[in-house]
Each structure stands twice: as structure tokens, then as C-alpha cells.
N, C-alpha and C positions, 0 to 999 in steps of 0.2 A: 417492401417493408424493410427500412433498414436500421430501426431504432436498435439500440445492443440490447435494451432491455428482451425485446421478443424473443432474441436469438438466444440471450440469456434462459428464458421462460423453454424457448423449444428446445436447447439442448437439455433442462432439469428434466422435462414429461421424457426426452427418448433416454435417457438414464432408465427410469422405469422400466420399459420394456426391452424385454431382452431378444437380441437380435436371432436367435433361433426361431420365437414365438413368432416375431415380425414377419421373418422371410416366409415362414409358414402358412399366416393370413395372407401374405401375395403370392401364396400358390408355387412356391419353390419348393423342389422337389430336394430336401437337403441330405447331406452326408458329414453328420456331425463331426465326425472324428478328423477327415479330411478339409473340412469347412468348405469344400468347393461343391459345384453341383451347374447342373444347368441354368441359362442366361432366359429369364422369362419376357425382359423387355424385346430381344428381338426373336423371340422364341426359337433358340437357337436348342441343339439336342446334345450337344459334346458337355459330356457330365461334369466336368473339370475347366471349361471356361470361366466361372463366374467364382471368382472367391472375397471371402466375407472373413470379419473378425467380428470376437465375443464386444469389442465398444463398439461395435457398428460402422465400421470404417467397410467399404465393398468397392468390388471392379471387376468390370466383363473384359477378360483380355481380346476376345473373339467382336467387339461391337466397341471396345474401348472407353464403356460410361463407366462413372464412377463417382463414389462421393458419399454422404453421410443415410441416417436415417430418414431423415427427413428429404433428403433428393433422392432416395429410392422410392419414397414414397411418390410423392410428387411426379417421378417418371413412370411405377408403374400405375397409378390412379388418373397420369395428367389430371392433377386435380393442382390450386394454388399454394402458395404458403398454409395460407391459413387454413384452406380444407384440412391440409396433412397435420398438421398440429390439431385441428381437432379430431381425425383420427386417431393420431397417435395418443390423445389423452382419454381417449377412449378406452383403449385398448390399455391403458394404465390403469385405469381405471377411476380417473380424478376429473373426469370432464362428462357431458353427456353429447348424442349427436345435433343437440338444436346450440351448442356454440364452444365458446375455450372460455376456461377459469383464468383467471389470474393467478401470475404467478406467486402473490402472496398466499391465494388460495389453495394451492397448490401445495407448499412450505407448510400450513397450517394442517392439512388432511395429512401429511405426512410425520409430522409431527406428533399428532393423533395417535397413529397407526405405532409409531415407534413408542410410545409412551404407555401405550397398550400394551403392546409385546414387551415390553419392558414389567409391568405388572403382570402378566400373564407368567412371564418365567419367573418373578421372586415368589407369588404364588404359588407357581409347582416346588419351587425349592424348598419353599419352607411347607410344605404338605409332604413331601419325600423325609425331608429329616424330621418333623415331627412321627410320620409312622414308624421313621428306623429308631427313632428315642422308646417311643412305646413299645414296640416289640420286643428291646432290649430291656426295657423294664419287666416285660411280662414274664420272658423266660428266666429272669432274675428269680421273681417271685416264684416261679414254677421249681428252680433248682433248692429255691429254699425248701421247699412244700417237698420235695423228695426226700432231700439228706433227711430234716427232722424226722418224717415220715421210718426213716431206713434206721436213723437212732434211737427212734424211741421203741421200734420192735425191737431192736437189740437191746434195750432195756438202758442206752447210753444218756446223761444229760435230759434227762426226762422233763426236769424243768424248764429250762431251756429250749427242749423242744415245742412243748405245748407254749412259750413263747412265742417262740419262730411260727408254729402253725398261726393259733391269733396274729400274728403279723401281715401274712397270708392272708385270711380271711378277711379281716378288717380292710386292706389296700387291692388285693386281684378283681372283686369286682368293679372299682371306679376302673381301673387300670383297663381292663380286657373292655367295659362299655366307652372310654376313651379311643382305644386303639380302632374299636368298631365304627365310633363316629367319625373319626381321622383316615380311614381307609375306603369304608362302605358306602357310608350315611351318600344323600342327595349333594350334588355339587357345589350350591347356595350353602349347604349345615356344614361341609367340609372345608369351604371356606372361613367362614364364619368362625368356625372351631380354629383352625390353625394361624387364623390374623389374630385373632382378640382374644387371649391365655384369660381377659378379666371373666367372658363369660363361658370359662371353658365348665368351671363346677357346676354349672345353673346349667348346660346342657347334659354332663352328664348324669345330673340328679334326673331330669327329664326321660334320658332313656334306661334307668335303672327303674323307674317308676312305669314304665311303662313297658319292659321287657325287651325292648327291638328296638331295633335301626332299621327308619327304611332308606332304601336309593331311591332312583329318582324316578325309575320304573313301580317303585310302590313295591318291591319285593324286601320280604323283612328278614333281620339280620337276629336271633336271640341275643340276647347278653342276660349276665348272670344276675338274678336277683339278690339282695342282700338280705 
């Protein structure tokens, strides 16, 4: 096989797996720290003959083979090109054992994956700074709800206090059943909540009406009623 395209294709799948996991499926007995360990092709016992790097580059000083991922495989599977490429996309996880992807297909699962985790993390981020906003709003509301509480027994600004508290009252329960849906709620409603601000009011009218937030386990969270 000696098109570039294949080679192209086999070097992308042994990117994928990393050369620890690899030697480990062939039964090499490893020592990460040192990268060297015993020579399984001629099964040799001197722990320090066979050394390997994290791109997959390897050589038995002791038997003198040597060479990439896929001629390790090859040598210890004696198996062909192409077996080992489909082993190795195997073990990537982009291929199955009844044959090899293309390597477009290959590009494209990948692509996938990174555009996932790419949404997965702006997801958690914006679910971490929406709960740190709400929180911060909450104890906001709660330091109001003390001072006026603390001036109005001392008899200070009385009007103003009984301001401040209705300020309180009126905003802490959307506030704290927000913070509950943002933090607690089912994974699906937490999402939901922290993408789309449009329908953030129409859920928390839902769970002020209804007293709780559940998770995803069906365990319920109170919130305040109004």
C-alpha cells in the first residue's frame, strides 16, 4: 500500500491513540516515567531494552526493531497494513472491527467530538457565571433585608427602611427560585435556563407556582413562595 493518502489516513487514526494505551493493548509491561520496559517481540526480560516516546516513535536496542505505531503493531500482531489500521482505529475509536473508515470520515467524527466539547465547555461556563451572578445578587438582597431590618429597630430612616424591605420582598423570591433553577434544577432545565435569559421569567414563574425545583433524580429543592 503505498498511496500517501493511506499513510496520511494511518498516521491521523495513530495520533489518536496514545502510545502508553497502545503498548499496553500489546501486552508491555511499561514504566512510564522512564519510557523503557521490556522488548515483547522477542520476549526478551531486560526491563530497559525497549524504549518508546509519547509520538510513538519506539526501538529494542537488545533485537534492534524499530519504527512507528503502526510497525509495532504489525510486528507484534504480524498482522498487514491494513489489519493494523484497523486495529488501531479501533482502539481510537473511529472505526469498527469488520473494516477502516475513511479518512474523511474520520476528520468528520472528530470534528463532531471537538464541536461538542467545544459546547459542553461554553455551557459549563456560562452555568458557573450565571450561578456566581445570582448568588451575588442574592446576598445583595439579603445585606439589604439586614441593615433596614437593624435601622428600622433603632428607629433610623424608617421610611426608607420599610422601602428597602418591599424591595426585598418584591425581588428575593424570583432571585433565590432562579439561583435554585441555575444551580439544582434537572440538567436539561439548567441548560435551558442559562442559554435562553428569554425564557428565563416563564421558568421561574413555574417554579414559584409550584414551590420546588426538582433534579434529575426527582429530589425537590423548596423555593420561596410569593
Amino acid at each position: 500500500m503505498n498511496d500517501p493518502c493511506h499513510f496520511a489516513e494511518a498516521r491521523s487514526v495513530a495520533r489518536l491513540v496514545p502510545m502508553s494505551h497502545l503498548l499496553e493493548i500489546l501486552r508491555f509491561r511499561l514504566n512510564t516515567r522512564s519510557r523503557r520496559c521490556a522488548c515483547v517481540l522477542h520476549e526478551g526480560s531486560n526491563p530497559s531494552a525497549f524504549s518508546w516516546t509519547e509520538e510513538g516513535l519506539w526501538k529494542c536496542f537488545a533485537c534492534g526493531a524499530g519504527g512507528d505505531k503502526i510497525t509495532l503493531i504489525r510486528a507484534v500482531r504480524k498482522c498487514s497494513f491494513r489489519e493494523a489500521m484497523v486495529f488501531l482505529a479501533v482502539l481510537a475509536g473511529v472505526g469498527s472491527p469488520s473494516g477502516e473508515r475513511s479518512y474523511a470520515e474520520i476528520e468528520k467524527d472528530r470534528g463532531r467530538r471537538r464541536a461538542a466539547e467545544r459546547a459542553a465547555t461554553l455551557l459549563a461556563e456560562t452555568q458557573h457565571a450565571l450561578c456566581l451572578a445570582l448568588g451575588n445578587e442574592l446576598e445583595s438582597l439579603r445585606r439589604i433585608y439586614r441593615r433596614a431590618s437593624q435601622d428600622l429597630r433603632a428607629g433610623r430612616r424608617q421610611q426608607l427602611c420599610w422601602d428597602a424591605l418591599k424591595f426585598v420582598a418584591d425581588n428575593l423570591p424570583q432571585r433565590d427560585a432562579a439561583y435554585c433553577i441555575a444551580a439544582l434544577a434537572a440538567p436539561l432545565e439548567r441548560a435551558e435556563f442559562a442559554m435562553y435569559p428569554d425564557q428565563r421569567a416563564r421558568m421561574i414563574a413555574v417554579a414559584l407556582e409550584r414551590g420546588y425545583v426538582s433534579d434529575a433524580k426527582g429530589y425537590r429543592f423548596e423555593v420561596p413562595v410569593q
